[in-house]
C-alpha positions as CSV (number, residue, x, y, z in Angstrom):
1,X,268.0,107.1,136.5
2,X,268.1,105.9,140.4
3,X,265.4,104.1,142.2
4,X,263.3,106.0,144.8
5,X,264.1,104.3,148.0
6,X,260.1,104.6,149.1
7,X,258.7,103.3,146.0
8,X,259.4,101.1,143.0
9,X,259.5,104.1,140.4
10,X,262.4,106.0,139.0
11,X,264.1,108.6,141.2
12,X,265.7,111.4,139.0
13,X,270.0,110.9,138.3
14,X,271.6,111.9,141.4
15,X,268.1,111.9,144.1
16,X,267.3,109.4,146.1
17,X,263.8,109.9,145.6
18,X,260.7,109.6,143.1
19,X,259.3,113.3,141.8
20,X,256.2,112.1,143.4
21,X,257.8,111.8,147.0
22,X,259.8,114.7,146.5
23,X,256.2,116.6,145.6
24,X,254.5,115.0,149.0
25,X,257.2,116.6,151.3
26,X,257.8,120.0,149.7
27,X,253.9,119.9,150.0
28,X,253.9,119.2,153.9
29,X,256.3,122.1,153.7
30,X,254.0,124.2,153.3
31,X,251.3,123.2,154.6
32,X,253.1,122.4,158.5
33,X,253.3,126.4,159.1
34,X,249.6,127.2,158.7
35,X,248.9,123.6,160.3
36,X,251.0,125.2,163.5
37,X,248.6,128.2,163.5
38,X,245.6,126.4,163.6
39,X,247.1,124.2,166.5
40,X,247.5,127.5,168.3
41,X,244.2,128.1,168.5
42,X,243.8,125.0,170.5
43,X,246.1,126.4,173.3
44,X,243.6,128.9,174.8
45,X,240.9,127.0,176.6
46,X,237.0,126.9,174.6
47,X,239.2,128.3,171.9
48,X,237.9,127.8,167.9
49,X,240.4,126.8,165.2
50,X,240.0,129.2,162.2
51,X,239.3,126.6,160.2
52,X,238.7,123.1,159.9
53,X,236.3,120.7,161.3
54,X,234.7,122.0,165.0
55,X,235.4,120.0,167.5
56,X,238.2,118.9,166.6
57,X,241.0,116.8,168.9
58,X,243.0,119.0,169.7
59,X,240.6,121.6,171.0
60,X,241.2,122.5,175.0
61,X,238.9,120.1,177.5
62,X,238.4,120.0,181.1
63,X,240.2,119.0,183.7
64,X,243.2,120.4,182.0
65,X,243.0,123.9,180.2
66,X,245.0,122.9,177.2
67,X,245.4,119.8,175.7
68,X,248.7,118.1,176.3
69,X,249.2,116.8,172.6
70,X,249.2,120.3,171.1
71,X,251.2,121.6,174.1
72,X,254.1,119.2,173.3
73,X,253.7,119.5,169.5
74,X,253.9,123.5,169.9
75,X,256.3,123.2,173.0
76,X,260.4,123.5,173.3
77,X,262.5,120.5,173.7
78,X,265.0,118.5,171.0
79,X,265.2,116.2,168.2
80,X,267.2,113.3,166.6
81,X,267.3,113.6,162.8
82,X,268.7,110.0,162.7
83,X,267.8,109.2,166.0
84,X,264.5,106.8,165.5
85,X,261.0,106.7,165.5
86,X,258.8,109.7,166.8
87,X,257.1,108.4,169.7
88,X,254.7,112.1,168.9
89,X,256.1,113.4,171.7
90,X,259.3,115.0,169.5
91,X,257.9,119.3,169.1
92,X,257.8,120.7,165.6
93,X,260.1,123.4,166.0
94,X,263.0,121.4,167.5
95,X,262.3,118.4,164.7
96,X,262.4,121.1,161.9
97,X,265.7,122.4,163.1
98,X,267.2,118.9,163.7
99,X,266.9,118.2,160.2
100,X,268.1,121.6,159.1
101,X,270.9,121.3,161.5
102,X,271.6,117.7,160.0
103,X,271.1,119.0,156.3
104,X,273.7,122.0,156.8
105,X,276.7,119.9,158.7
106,X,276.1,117.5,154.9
107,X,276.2,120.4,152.5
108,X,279.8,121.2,151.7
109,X,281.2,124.6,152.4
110,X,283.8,126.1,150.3
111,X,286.3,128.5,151.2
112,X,289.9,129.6,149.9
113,X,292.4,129.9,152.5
114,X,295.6,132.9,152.6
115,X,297.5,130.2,149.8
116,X,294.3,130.2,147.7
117,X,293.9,126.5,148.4
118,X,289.9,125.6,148.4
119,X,289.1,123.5,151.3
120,X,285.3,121.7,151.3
121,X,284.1,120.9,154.5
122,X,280.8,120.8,155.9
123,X,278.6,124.2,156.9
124,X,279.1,124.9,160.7
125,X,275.0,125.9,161.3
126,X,271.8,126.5,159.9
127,X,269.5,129.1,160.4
128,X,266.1,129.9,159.2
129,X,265.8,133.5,157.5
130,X,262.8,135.1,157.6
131,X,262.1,139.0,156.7
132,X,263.8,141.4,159.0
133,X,264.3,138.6,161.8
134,X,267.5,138.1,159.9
135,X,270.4,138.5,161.4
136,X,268.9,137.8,164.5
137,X,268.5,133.8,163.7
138,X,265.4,133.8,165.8
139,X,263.9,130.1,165.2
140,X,260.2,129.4,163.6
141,X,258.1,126.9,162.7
142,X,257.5,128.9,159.6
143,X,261.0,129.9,159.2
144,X,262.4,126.5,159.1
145,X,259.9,124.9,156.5
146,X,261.0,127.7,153.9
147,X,264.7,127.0,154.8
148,X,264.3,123.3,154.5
149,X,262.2,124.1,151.0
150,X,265.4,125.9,149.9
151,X,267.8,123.3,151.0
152,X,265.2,120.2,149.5
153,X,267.2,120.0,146.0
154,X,270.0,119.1,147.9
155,X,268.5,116.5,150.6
156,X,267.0,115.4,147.9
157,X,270.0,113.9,147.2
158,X,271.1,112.4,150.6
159,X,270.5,108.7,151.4
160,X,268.4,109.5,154.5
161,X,265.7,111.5,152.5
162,X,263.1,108.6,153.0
163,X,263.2,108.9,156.5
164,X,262.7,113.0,156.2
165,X,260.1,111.8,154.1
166,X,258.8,109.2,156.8
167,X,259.2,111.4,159.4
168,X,257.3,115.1,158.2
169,X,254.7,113.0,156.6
170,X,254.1,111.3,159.8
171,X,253.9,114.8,161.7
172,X,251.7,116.1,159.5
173,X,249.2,113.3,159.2
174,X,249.6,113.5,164.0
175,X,249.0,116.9,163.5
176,X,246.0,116.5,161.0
177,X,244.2,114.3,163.3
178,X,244.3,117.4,165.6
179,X,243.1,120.0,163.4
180,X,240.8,117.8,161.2
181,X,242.6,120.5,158.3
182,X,242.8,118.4,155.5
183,X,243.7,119.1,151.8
184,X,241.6,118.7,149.2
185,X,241.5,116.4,146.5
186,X,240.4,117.1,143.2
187,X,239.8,114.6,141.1
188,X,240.9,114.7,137.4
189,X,238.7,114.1,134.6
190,X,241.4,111.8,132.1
191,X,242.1,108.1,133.4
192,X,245.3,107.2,133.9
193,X,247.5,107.1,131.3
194,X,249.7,103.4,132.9
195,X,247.2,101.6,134.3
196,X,243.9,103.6,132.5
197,X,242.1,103.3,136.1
198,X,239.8,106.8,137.0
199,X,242.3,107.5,139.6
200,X,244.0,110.8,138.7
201,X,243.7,113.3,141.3
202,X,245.7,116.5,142.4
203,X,246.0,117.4,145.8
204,X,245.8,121.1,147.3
205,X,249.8,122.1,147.6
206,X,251.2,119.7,145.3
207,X,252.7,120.1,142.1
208,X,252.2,117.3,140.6
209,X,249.1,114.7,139.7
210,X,248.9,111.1,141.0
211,X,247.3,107.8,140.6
212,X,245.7,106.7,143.0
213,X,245.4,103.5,142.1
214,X,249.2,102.7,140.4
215,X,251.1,105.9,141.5
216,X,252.1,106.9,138.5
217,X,253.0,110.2,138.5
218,X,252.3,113.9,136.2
219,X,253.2,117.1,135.8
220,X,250.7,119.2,135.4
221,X,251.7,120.0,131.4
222,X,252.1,116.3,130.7
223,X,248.6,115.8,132.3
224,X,247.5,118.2,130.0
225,X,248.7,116.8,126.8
226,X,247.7,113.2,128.2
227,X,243.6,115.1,128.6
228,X,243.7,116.8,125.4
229,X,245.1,113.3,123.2
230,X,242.5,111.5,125.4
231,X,239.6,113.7,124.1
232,X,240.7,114.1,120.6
233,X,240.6,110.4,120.8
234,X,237.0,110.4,122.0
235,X,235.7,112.6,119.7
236,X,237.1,111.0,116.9
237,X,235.7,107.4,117.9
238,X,232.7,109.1,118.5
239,X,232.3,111.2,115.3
240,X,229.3,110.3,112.8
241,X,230.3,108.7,110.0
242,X,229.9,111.1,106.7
């Protein structure tokens, strides 16, 4: 076992990362393409977001028809990977590709020359592929999350994969306070099994089930096992004497 470089806990032999990070970004993942469609419906002026809280930051005010924020966050331009903080004025599309792009020149390309001699090098480009858009390479918001969701065993791997962490979840909480979108949080009815607090809760587009109060960190089959000893437990504490 490794050590997660965002947290204290255990990152999994050969990641960089705890399974509870890991869960949080391939989560965001997900959740950034519908996030772009509701920021959409900012762009038109008196426009209504198809869901999510009304009146929400992002939506279109006077003076200007649109609002800037979502204009920039929907809008061309390019990205450093490895070039710093986001400032929030760094568009989704070209920060999704830069980390593609950054992923892809890292993940080693085989090939066997004339002699039969392998040579590893890294991949030239990356390209999102997305239904019948493919071979044309056309670049989406949607088509880059589900190529870096492919690629995410392997950058799970990479030393920089806490600032890919840093970095989407920063994004996504920027473009949260837009949309007022939020995922919901269910909370689970066992405590804790580390720190036996009432803070197990599972979030909308994770995996996985989290403390809120230690971080430790489930799957949702150990969680179950951990509820169904907790309860046999109970009852048998609880069971009148013969």
């Amino acid at each position: 076992m490794s050590h997660c470089t965002i947290c204290p806990r255990d990152a999994p032999d050969g990641q960089h990362v705890c399974p509870l990070h890991a869960d949080e970004v391939r989560a965001w993942l997900t959740e950034l393409p519908r996030q772009a469609r509701l920021l959409a419906a900012f762009v038109a002026p008196a426009g209504r977001p198809a869901q999510g809280r009304l009146g929400g930051t992002g939506r279109a005010h006077a003076p200007l028809p649109v609002d800037l924020r979502v204009l920039t966050l929907l809008g061309p331009g390019r990205a450093d990977a490895l070039g710093g903080d986001d400032d929030g004025t760094v568009p989704i599309l070209a920060w999704l590709g830069a980390w593609a792009g950054h992923i892809a020149y890292t993940y080693p390309s085989v090939a066997r020359d004339a002699h039969g001699t392998a040579h590893v090098q890294p991949c030239d480009q990356a390209w999102p592929r997305q239904g019948q858009e493919w071979p044309r390479r056309r670049e989406t918001i949607t088509g880059w999350c589900i190529w870096l969701t492919r690629y995410l065993p392997y950058a799970l791997t990479l030393s920089d994969v806490g600032d890919l962490h840093q970095q989407l979840g920063d994004l996504i909480h920027r473009v949260r306070d837009l949309t007022h979108a939020v995922p919901h949080r269910q909370e689970m009815a066992a405590p804790c099994p580390e720190c036996d607090a009432a803070g197990l809760v599972r979030t909308d587009g994770q995996w996985g089930i989290s403390c809120t109060v230690c971080g430790h960190h489930l799957e949702p089959q150990a969680y179950d096992d951990h509820a169904a000893a907790v309860l046999k437990a109970y009852q048998a504490k609880n069971e009148p004497a013969a």
